[in-house]
C-alpha positions as CSV (number, residue, x, y, z in Angstrom):
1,X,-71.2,37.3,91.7
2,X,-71.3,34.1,93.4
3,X,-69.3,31.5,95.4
4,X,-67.7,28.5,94.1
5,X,-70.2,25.1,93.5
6,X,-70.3,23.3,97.3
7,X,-71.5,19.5,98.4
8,X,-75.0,19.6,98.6
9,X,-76.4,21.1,102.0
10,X,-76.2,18.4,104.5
11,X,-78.9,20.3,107.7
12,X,-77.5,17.3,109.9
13,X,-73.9,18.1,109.8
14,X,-74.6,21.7,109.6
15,X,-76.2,21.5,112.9
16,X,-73.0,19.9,114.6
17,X,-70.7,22.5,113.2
18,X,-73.1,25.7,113.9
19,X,-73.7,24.3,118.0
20,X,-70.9,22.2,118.8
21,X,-67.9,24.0,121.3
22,X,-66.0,25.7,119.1
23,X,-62.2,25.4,119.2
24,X,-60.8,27.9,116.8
25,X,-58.2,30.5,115.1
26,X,-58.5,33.3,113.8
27,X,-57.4,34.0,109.5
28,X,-56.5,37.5,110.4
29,X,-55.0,39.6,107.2
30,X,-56.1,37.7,104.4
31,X,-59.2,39.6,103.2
32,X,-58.8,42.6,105.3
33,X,-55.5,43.5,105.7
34,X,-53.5,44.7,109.1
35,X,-50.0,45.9,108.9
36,X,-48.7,44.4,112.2
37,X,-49.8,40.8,110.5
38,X,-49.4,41.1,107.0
39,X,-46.0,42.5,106.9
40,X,-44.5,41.3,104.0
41,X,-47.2,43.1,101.9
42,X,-46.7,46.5,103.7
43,X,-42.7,46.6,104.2
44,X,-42.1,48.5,100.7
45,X,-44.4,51.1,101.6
46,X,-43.5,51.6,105.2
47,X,-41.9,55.5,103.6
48,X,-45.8,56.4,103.0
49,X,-47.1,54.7,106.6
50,X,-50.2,53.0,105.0
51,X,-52.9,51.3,107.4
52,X,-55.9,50.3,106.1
53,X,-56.3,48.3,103.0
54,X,-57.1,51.2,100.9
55,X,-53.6,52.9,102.0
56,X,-51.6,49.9,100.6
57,X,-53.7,49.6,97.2
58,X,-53.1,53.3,96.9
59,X,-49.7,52.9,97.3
60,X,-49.9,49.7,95.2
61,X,-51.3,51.6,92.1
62,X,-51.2,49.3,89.3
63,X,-49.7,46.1,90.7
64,X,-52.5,46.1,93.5
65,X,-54.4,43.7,91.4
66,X,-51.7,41.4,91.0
67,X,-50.0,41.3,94.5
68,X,-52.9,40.8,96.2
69,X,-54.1,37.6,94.2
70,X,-50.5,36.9,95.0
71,X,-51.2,37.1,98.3
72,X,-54.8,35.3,98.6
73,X,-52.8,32.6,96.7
74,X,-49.7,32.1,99.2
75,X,-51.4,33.0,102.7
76,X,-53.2,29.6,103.6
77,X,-53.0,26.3,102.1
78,X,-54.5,23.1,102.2
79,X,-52.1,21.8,104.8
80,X,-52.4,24.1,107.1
81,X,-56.0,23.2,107.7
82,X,-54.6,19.9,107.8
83,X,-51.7,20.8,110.7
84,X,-55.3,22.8,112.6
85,X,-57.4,19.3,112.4
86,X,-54.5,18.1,113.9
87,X,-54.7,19.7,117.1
88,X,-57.9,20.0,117.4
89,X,-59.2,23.0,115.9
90,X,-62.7,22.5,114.8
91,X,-63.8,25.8,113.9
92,X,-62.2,29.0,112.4
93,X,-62.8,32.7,112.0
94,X,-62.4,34.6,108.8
95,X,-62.0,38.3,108.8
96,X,-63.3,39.8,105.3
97,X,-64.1,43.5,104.2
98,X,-67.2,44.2,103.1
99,X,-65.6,44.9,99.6
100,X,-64.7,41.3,98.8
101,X,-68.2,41.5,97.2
102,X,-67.1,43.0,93.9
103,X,-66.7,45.8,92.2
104,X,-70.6,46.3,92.8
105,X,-70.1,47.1,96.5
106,X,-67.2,49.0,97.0
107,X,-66.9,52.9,97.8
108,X,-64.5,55.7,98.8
109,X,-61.1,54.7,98.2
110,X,-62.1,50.9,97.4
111,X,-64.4,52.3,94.3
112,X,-60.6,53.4,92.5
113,X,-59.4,49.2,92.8
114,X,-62.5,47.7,92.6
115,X,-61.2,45.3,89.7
116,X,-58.6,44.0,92.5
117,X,-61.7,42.0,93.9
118,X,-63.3,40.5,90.9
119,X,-62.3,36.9,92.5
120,X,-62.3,36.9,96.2
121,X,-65.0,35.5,96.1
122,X,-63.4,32.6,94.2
123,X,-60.2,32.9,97.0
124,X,-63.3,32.6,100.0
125,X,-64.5,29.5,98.3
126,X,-61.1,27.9,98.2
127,X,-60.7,28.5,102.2
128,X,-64.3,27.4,103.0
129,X,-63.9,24.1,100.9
130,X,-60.4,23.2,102.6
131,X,-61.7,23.7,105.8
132,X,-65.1,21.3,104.7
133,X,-62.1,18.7,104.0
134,X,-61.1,18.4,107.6
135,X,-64.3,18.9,109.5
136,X,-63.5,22.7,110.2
137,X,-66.5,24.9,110.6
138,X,-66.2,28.6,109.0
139,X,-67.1,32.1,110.5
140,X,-67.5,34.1,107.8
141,X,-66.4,37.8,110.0
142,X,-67.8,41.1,108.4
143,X,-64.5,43.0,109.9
144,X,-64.4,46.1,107.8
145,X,-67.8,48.0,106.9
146,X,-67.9,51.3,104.8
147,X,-66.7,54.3,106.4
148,X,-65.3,52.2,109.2
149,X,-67.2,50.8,112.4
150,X,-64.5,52.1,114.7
151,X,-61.6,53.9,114.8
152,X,-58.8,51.7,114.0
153,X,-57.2,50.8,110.3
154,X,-58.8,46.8,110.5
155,X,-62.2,48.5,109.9
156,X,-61.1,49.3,106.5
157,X,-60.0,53.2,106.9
158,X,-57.8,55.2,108.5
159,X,-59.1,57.8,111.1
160,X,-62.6,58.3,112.9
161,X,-65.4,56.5,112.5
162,X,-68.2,57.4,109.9
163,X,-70.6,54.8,109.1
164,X,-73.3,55.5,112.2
165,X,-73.7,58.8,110.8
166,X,-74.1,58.0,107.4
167,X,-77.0,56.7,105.8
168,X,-75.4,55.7,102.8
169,X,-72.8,53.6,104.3
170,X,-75.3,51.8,106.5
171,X,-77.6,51.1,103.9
172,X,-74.6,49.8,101.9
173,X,-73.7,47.4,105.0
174,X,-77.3,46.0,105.2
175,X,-77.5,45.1,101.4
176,X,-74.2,43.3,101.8
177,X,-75.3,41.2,104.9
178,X,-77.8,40.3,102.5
179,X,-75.9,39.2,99.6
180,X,-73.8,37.5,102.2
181,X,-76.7,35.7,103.9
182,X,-78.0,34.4,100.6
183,X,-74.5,33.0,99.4
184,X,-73.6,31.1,103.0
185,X,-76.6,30.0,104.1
186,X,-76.8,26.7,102.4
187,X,-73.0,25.8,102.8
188,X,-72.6,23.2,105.3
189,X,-69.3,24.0,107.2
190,X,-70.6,27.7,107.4
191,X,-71.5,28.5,110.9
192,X,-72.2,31.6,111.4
193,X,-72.0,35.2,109.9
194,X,-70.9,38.0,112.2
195,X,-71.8,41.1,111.2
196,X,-69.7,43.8,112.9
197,X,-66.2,42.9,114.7
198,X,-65.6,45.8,117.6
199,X,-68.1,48.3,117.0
200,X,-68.3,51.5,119.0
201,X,-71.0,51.3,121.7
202,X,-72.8,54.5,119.9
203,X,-75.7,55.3,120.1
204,X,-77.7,53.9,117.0
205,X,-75.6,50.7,117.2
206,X,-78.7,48.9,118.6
207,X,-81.5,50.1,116.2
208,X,-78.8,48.8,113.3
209,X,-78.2,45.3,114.3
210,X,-82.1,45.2,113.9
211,X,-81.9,46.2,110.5
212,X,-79.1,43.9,110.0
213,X,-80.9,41.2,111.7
214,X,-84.0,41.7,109.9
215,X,-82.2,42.0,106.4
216,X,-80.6,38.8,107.2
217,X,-83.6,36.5,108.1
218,X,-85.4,37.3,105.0
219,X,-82.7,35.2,103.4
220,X,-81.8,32.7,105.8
221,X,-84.0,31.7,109.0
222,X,-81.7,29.5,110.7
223,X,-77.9,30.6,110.0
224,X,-76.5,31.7,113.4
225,X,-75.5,35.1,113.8
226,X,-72.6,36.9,116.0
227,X,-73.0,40.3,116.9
228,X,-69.9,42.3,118.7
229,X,-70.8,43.4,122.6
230,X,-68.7,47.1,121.8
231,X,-66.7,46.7,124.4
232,X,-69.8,46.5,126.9
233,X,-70.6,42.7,127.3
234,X,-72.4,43.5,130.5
235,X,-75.3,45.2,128.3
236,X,-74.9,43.7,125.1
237,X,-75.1,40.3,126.4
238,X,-78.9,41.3,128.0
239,X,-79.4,42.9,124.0
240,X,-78.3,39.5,122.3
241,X,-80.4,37.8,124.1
242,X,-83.5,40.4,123.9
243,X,-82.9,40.1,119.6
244,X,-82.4,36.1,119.7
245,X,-86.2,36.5,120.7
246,X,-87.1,37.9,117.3
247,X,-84.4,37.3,115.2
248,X,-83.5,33.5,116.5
249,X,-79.9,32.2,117.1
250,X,-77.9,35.2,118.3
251,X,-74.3,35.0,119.9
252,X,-72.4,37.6,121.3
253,X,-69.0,38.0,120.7
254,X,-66.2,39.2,123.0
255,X,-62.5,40.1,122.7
256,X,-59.7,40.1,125.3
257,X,-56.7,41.5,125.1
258,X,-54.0,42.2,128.2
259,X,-51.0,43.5,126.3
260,X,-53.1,47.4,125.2
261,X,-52.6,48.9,128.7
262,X,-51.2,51.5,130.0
263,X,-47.8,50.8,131.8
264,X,-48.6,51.1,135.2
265,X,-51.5,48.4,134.5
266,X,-48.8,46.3,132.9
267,X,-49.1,43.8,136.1
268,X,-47.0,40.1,136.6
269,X,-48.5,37.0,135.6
270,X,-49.3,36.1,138.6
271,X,-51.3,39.4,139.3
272,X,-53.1,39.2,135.9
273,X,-54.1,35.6,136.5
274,X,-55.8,36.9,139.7
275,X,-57.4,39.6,137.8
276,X,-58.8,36.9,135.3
277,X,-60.3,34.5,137.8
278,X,-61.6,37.0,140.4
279,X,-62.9,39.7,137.8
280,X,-62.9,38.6,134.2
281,X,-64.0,35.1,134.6
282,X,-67.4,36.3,137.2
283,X,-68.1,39.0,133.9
284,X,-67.8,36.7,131.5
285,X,-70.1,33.9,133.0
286,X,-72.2,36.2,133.9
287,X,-72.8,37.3,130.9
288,X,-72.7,33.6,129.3
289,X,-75.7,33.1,131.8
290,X,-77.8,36.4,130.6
291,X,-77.1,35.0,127.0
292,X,-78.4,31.4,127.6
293,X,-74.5,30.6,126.9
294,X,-74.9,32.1,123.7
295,X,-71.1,33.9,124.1
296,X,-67.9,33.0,122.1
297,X,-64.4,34.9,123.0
298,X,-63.9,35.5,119.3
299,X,-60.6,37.1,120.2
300,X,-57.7,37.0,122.6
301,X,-54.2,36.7,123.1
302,X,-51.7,35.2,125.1
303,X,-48.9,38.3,124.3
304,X,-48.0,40.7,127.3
305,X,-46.6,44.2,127.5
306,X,-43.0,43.6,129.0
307,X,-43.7,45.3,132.1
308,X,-45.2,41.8,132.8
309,X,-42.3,40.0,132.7
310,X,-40.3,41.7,135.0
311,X,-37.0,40.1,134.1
312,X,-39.1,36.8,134.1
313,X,-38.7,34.8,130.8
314,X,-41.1,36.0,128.2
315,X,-42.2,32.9,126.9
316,X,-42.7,30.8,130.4
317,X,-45.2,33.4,131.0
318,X,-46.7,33.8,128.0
319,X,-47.7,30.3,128.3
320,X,-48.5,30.2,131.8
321,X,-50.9,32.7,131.1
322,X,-52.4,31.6,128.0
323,X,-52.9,28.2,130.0
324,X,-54.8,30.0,132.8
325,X,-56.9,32.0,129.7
326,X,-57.7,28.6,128.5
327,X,-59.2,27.2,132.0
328,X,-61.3,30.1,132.1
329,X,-62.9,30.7,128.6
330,X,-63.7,27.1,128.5
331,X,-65.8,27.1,131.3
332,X,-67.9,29.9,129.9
333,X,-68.8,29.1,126.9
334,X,-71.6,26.6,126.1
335,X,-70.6,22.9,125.1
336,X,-71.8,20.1,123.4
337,X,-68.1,17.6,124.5
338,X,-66.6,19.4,127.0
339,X,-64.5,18.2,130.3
340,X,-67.0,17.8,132.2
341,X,-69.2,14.8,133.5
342,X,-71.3,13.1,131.2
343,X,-73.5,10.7,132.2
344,X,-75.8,8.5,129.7
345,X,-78.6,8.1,131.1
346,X,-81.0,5.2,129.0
347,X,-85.2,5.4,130.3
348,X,-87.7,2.3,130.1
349,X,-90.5,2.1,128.2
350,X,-93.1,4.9,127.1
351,X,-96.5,3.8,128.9
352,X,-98.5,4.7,125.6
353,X,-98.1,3.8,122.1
354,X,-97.0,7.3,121.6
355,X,-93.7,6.1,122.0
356,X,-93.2,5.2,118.0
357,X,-93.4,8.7,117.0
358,X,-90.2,9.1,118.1
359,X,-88.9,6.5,116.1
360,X,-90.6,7.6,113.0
361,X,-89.5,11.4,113.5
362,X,-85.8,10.1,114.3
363,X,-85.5,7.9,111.0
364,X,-87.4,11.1,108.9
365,X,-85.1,13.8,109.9
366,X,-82.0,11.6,110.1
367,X,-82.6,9.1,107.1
368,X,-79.3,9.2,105.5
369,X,-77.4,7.7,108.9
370,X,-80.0,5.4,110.2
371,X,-81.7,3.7,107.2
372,X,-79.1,1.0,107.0
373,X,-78.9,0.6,110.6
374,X,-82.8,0.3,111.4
375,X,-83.5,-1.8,108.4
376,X,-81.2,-4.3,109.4
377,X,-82.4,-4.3,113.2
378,X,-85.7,-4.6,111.4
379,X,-85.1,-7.8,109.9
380,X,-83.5,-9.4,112.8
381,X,-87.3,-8.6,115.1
382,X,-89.0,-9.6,111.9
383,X,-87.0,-13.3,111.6
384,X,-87.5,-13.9,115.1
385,X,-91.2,-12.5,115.5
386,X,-91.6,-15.5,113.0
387,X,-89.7,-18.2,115.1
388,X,-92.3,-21.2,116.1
389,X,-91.7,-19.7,120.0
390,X,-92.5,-16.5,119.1
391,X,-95.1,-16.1,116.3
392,X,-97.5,-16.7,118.9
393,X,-97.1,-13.6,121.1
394,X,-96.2,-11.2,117.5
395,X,-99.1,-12.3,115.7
396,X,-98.6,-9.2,113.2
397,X,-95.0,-9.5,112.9
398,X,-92.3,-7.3,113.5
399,X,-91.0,-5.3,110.9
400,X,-90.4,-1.8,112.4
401,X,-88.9,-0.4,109.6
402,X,-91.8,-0.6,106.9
403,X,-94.1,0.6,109.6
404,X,-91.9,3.5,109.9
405,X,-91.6,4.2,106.3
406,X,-95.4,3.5,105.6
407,X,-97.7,4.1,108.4
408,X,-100.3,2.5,106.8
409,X,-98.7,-0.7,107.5
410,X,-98.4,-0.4,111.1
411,X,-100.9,-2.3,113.7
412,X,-103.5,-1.5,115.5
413,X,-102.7,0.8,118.3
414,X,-103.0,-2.3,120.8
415,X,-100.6,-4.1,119.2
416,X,-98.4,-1.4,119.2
417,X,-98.9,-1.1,123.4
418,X,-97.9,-4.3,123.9
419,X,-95.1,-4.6,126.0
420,X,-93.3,-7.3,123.9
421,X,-93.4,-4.7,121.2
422,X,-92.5,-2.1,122.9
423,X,-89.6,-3.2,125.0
424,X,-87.5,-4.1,121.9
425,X,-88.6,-1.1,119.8
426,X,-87.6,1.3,122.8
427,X,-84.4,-0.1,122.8
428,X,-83.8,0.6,119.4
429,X,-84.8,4.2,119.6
430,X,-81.9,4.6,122.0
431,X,-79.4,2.8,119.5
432,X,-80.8,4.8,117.3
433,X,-80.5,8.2,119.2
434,X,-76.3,7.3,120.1
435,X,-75.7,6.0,116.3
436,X,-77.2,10.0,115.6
437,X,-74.5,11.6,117.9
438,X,-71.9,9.2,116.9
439,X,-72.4,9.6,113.3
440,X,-72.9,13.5,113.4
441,X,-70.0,13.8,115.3
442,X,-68.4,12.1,113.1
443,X,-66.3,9.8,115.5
444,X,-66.2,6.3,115.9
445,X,-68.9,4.6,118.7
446,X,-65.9,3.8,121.1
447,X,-64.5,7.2,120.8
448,X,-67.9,9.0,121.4
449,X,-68.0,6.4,124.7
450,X,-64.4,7.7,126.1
451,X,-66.3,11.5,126.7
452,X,-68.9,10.0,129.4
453,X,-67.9,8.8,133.0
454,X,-70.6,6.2,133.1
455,X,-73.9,4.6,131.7
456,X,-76.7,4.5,133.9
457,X,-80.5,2.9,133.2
458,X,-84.2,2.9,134.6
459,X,-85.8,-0.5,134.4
460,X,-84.9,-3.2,131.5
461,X,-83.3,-0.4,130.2
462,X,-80.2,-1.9,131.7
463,X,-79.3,-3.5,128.9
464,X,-78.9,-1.1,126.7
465,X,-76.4,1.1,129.1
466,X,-74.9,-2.1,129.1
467,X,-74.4,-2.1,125.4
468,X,-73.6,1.6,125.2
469,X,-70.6,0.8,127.6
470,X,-69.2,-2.1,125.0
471,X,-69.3,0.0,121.8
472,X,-66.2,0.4,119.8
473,X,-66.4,0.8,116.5
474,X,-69.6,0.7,113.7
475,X,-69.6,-3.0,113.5
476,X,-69.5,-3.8,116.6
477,X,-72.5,-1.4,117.4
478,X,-74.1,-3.9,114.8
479,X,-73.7,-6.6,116.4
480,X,-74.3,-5.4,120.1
481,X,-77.8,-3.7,118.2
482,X,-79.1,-7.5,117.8
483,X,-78.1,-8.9,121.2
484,X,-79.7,-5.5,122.6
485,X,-82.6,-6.4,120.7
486,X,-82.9,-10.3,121.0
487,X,-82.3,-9.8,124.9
488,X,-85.2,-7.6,125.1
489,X,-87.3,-9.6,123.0
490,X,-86.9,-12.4,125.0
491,X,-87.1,-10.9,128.2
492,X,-90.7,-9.3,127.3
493,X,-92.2,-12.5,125.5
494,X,-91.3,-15.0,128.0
495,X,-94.2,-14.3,130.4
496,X,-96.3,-14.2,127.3
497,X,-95.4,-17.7,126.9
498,X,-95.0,-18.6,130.1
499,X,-99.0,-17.5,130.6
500,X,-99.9,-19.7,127.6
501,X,-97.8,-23.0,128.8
502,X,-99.7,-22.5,132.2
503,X,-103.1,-22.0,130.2
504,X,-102.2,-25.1,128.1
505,X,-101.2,-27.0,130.9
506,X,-104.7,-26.1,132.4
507,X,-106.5,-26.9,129.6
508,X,-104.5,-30.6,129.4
509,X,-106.3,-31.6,132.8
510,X,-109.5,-30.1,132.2
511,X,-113.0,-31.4,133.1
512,X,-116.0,-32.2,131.1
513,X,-119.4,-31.3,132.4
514,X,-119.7,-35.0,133.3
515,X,-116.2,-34.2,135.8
516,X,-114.1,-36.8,133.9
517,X,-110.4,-35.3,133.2
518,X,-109.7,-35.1,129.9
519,X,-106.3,-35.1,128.6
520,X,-105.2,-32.5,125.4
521,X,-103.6,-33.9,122.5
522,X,-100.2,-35.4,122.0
523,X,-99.4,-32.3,119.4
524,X,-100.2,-29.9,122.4
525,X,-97.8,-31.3,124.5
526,X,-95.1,-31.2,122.1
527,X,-95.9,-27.5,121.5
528,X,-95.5,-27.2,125.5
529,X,-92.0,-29.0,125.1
530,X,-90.6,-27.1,122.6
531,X,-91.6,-23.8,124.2
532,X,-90.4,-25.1,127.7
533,X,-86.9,-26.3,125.9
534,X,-86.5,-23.5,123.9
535,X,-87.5,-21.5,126.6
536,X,-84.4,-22.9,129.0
537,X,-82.0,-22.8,126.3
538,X,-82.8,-19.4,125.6
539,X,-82.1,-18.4,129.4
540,X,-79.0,-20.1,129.7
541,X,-77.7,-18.2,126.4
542,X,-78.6,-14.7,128.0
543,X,-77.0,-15.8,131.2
544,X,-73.7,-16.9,129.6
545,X,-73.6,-13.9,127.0
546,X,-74.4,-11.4,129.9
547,X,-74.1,-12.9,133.2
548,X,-72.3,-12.2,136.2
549,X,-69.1,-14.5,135.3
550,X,-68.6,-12.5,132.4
551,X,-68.8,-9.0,134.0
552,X,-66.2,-10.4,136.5
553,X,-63.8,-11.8,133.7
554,X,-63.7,-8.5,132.4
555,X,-63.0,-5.8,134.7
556,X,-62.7,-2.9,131.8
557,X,-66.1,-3.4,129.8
558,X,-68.2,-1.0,131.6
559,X,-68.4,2.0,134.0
560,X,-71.1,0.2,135.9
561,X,-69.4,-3.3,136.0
562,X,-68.9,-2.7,140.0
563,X,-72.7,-2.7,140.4
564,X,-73.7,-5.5,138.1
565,X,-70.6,-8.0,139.5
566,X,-73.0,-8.7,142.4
């Protein structure tokens, strides 16, 4: 029993799907079965009434097997995580029994067809892999447990509820979560695994997730998991957040629904959107709040009983509505690109050497992105640490990137103060922290720039907002990473060498004990020259590259363009 062979675990890009907003659908009725979605498969049984899954194989008998690989086969395709990519879905939610495990975990009526499920696990893998393709993250949904975790036929039986009050069936639940944990854990588009969809709020509901929770760390310490609030998010918000204490990264899941009311409740559009702003949204941030933002509306829907219309067209309001829905759950839910204002804000220089231990632990965890990118900026400080101008002020050279890679290489720690050093090295460190977002976002450096309002900077740190404001795509974040670099390079020698031309120039008119002036070589002077000239031709470089004529030619380069036109 195992899943299909996935791309090796990439802990970068798992982090982006697992914490970024999600944007999602739901894959209702492909591994767990309701009649009011799947219709095709229940419609030549409607003379026997079946509900749960185990109704239709029992009315399937012998062909259950075959029509429901049928079914896995037809429901979802590649393209339609295509057409969800598309429009913007990043994440989606996938319903499963518990028995799409095997024939080794199944029990009641799901014991008789246990052979029908010899290769979900192969029809899961499909889904998952499909989704990797297209940057979709997966919920893997535990919607059905054995005996049913409330009393409706998506919970895998028909009738009342037994699984809180029997052992068996919970201790059945908890060795699947298990076998679950130890299959997803290591799949990188895998974001989560939700281990009960609408509970009851009953009594021993709490004292279970532990077990769950417990059962599910010893096989995976860092896979988030959902938990459903029972139709209670007011207390089971304060719960998820009490458990993510022990058990780490726990979200609680809520579900809305407007159409499952009774008719006089059955209010206008215009009533219910008042409802939903003045009652739901307050519960629902409140409860985001109590669960550090932790919360994710894992259900809703924009269909209305038809006492909302009232004579109204259907459709206008259905829309109207799920538009106002929209407003609201995005504002409760916690964000990593979201609507609203982003600011970049870039910091000057650490006053320690302290600072390169950022640089080291950035280039360790995130090696496969930034080895390319800091070797090369490497090379450019190292060829110009080398230039006649400047060898004087980097007497032990500038290659960042080996001292990264081998400590042992690195200066002395007053070297590694300096502030020629440590301007340019700062400065990469913040290239270096935007190429991380841009890259694990997976978007281009210019579209990553279109979600913040504006660039803002302490110090010489100017020049990087600067930069951050002109990015567009990878090779032109090259290229703006060497000017970045060279600028601040420049910038924090010069009064090196400016201190050392005035010491020459000292030294040239010098007295002798006897008090006769005595003038320094020829070879010294020269030296002065060259620093002086390339000193001047540096300057007029920088001003012409960065100036204020340029800002002014081009009035869309940078958010901060009205404050540097000056």
């Amino acid at each position: 029993m195992q899943l299909d062979t996935f791309a090796t675990f990439d802990p970068v890009k798992a982090q982006v799907f697992r914490f970024r907003k999600l944007y999602g659908v739901n894959l209702g009725s492909m591994f767990c079965l309701e009649p009011w979605i799947a219709t095709e498969l229940y419609k030549d049984y409607q003379q026997h009434s079946p509900e749960a899954e185990c109704d239709l194989l029992e009315c399937m008998g012998d062909e259950a097997c075959e029509k429901m690989e049928a079914h896995w086969n037809s429901w979802l395709q590649r393209a339609d995580f295509e057409k969800m990519a598309s429009m913007g879905i990043n994440s989606v939610r996938l319903p499963v029994g518990y028995w799409v495990l095997g024939r080794h975990f199944t029990m009641g009526k799901y014991a008789s067809y246990k052979g029908v499920y010899d290769n979900a696990l192969s029809h899961i893998s499909r889904i998952i892999s499909w989704a990797a393709e297209f940057d979709i993250g997966v919920l893997i949904d535990i919607h059905a447990l054995p005996g049913g975790q409330n009393n409706d036929s998506h919970s895998g039986t028909t009738g009342t509820a037994c699984f809180y009050d029997n052992p068996e069936f919970q201790h059945l639940a908890i060795k699947c979560y298990g076998v679950f944990a130890h299959l997803l854990a290591n799949i990188t588009n895998v974001i989560g695994l939700q281990i009960i969809n609408e509970p009851l709020d009953h009594p021993q509901l709490e004292d279970f997730y532990k077990q769950a929770l417990s059962e599910i760390r010893s096989q995976t310490t860092d896979l988030p998991i959902y938990i459903g609030d029972a139709w209670n998010l007011t207390k089971y918000a304060k719960i998820a957040k009490e458990l993510s204490q022990q058990f780490g990264f726990i979200v609680v899941d809520t579900h809305r629904y407007w159409v499952f009311r009774p008719q006089k409740q059955q209010y206008r559009v215009d009533r219910l959107t008042k409802e939903l702003w003045e009652t739901t949204f307050p519960e629902l941030s409140q409860a985001s709040h109590e669960a550090s933002g932790n919360l994710v509306i894992g259900e809703y829907s924009s269909v209305l009983a038809n006492g909302s219309f009232d004579g109204e067209d259907p459709a206008e309001c259905m829309g109207k509505f799920a538009r106002e829905q929209l407003k609201a759950f995005d504002q409760v839910a916690a964000a990593l690109l979201s609507s609203n204002f982003l600011l970049a804000v870039f910091g000057g220089q650490s006053s320690s050497a302290d600072y390169i231990d950022e640089a080291k632990w950035l280039l360790n965890m995130y090696a496969p992105l930034l080895t390319d990118f800091v070797s090369s900026m490497s090379n450019f400080l190292e060829t110009q640490s080398q230039d006649k101008n400047f060898s004087q002020v980097y007497g032990c050279g500038f290659d960042v990137f080996s001292w990264l890679v081998h400590p042992r290489s690195m200066p002395d720690y007053d070297y590694i103060a300096l502030v020629p050093v440590k301007m340019p090295v700062t400065g990469l460190i913040q290239l270096m922290q935007v190429m991380v977002l841009f890259k694990t976002l997976n978007v281009s450096p210019g579209k990553l720039l279109r979600f913040f309002e504006a660039a803002t900077e302490h110090s010489q740190e100017m020049v990087t907002a600067v930069a951050f404001s002109m990015m567009s795509d990878e090779q032109s974040f090259y290229r703006i990473g060497f000017k970045v670099l060279g600028i601040l390079m420049l910038t924090s020698a010069t009064p090196c060498i400016n201190m050392w031309k005035q010491n020459a120039l000292d030294e040239a008119y010098d007295s002798d004990d006897s008090g006769v002036e005595v003038a320094n070589t020829p070879a010294s002077w020269a030296q002065i020259r060259d620093i002086e000239n390339a000193y001047l031709h540096q300057k007029k470089e920088l001003h012409d590259t960065w100036g204020n004529k340029f800002w002014k030619q081009d009035a869309e380069i940078s958010p901060l363009r009205g404050s540097l036109a000056v």
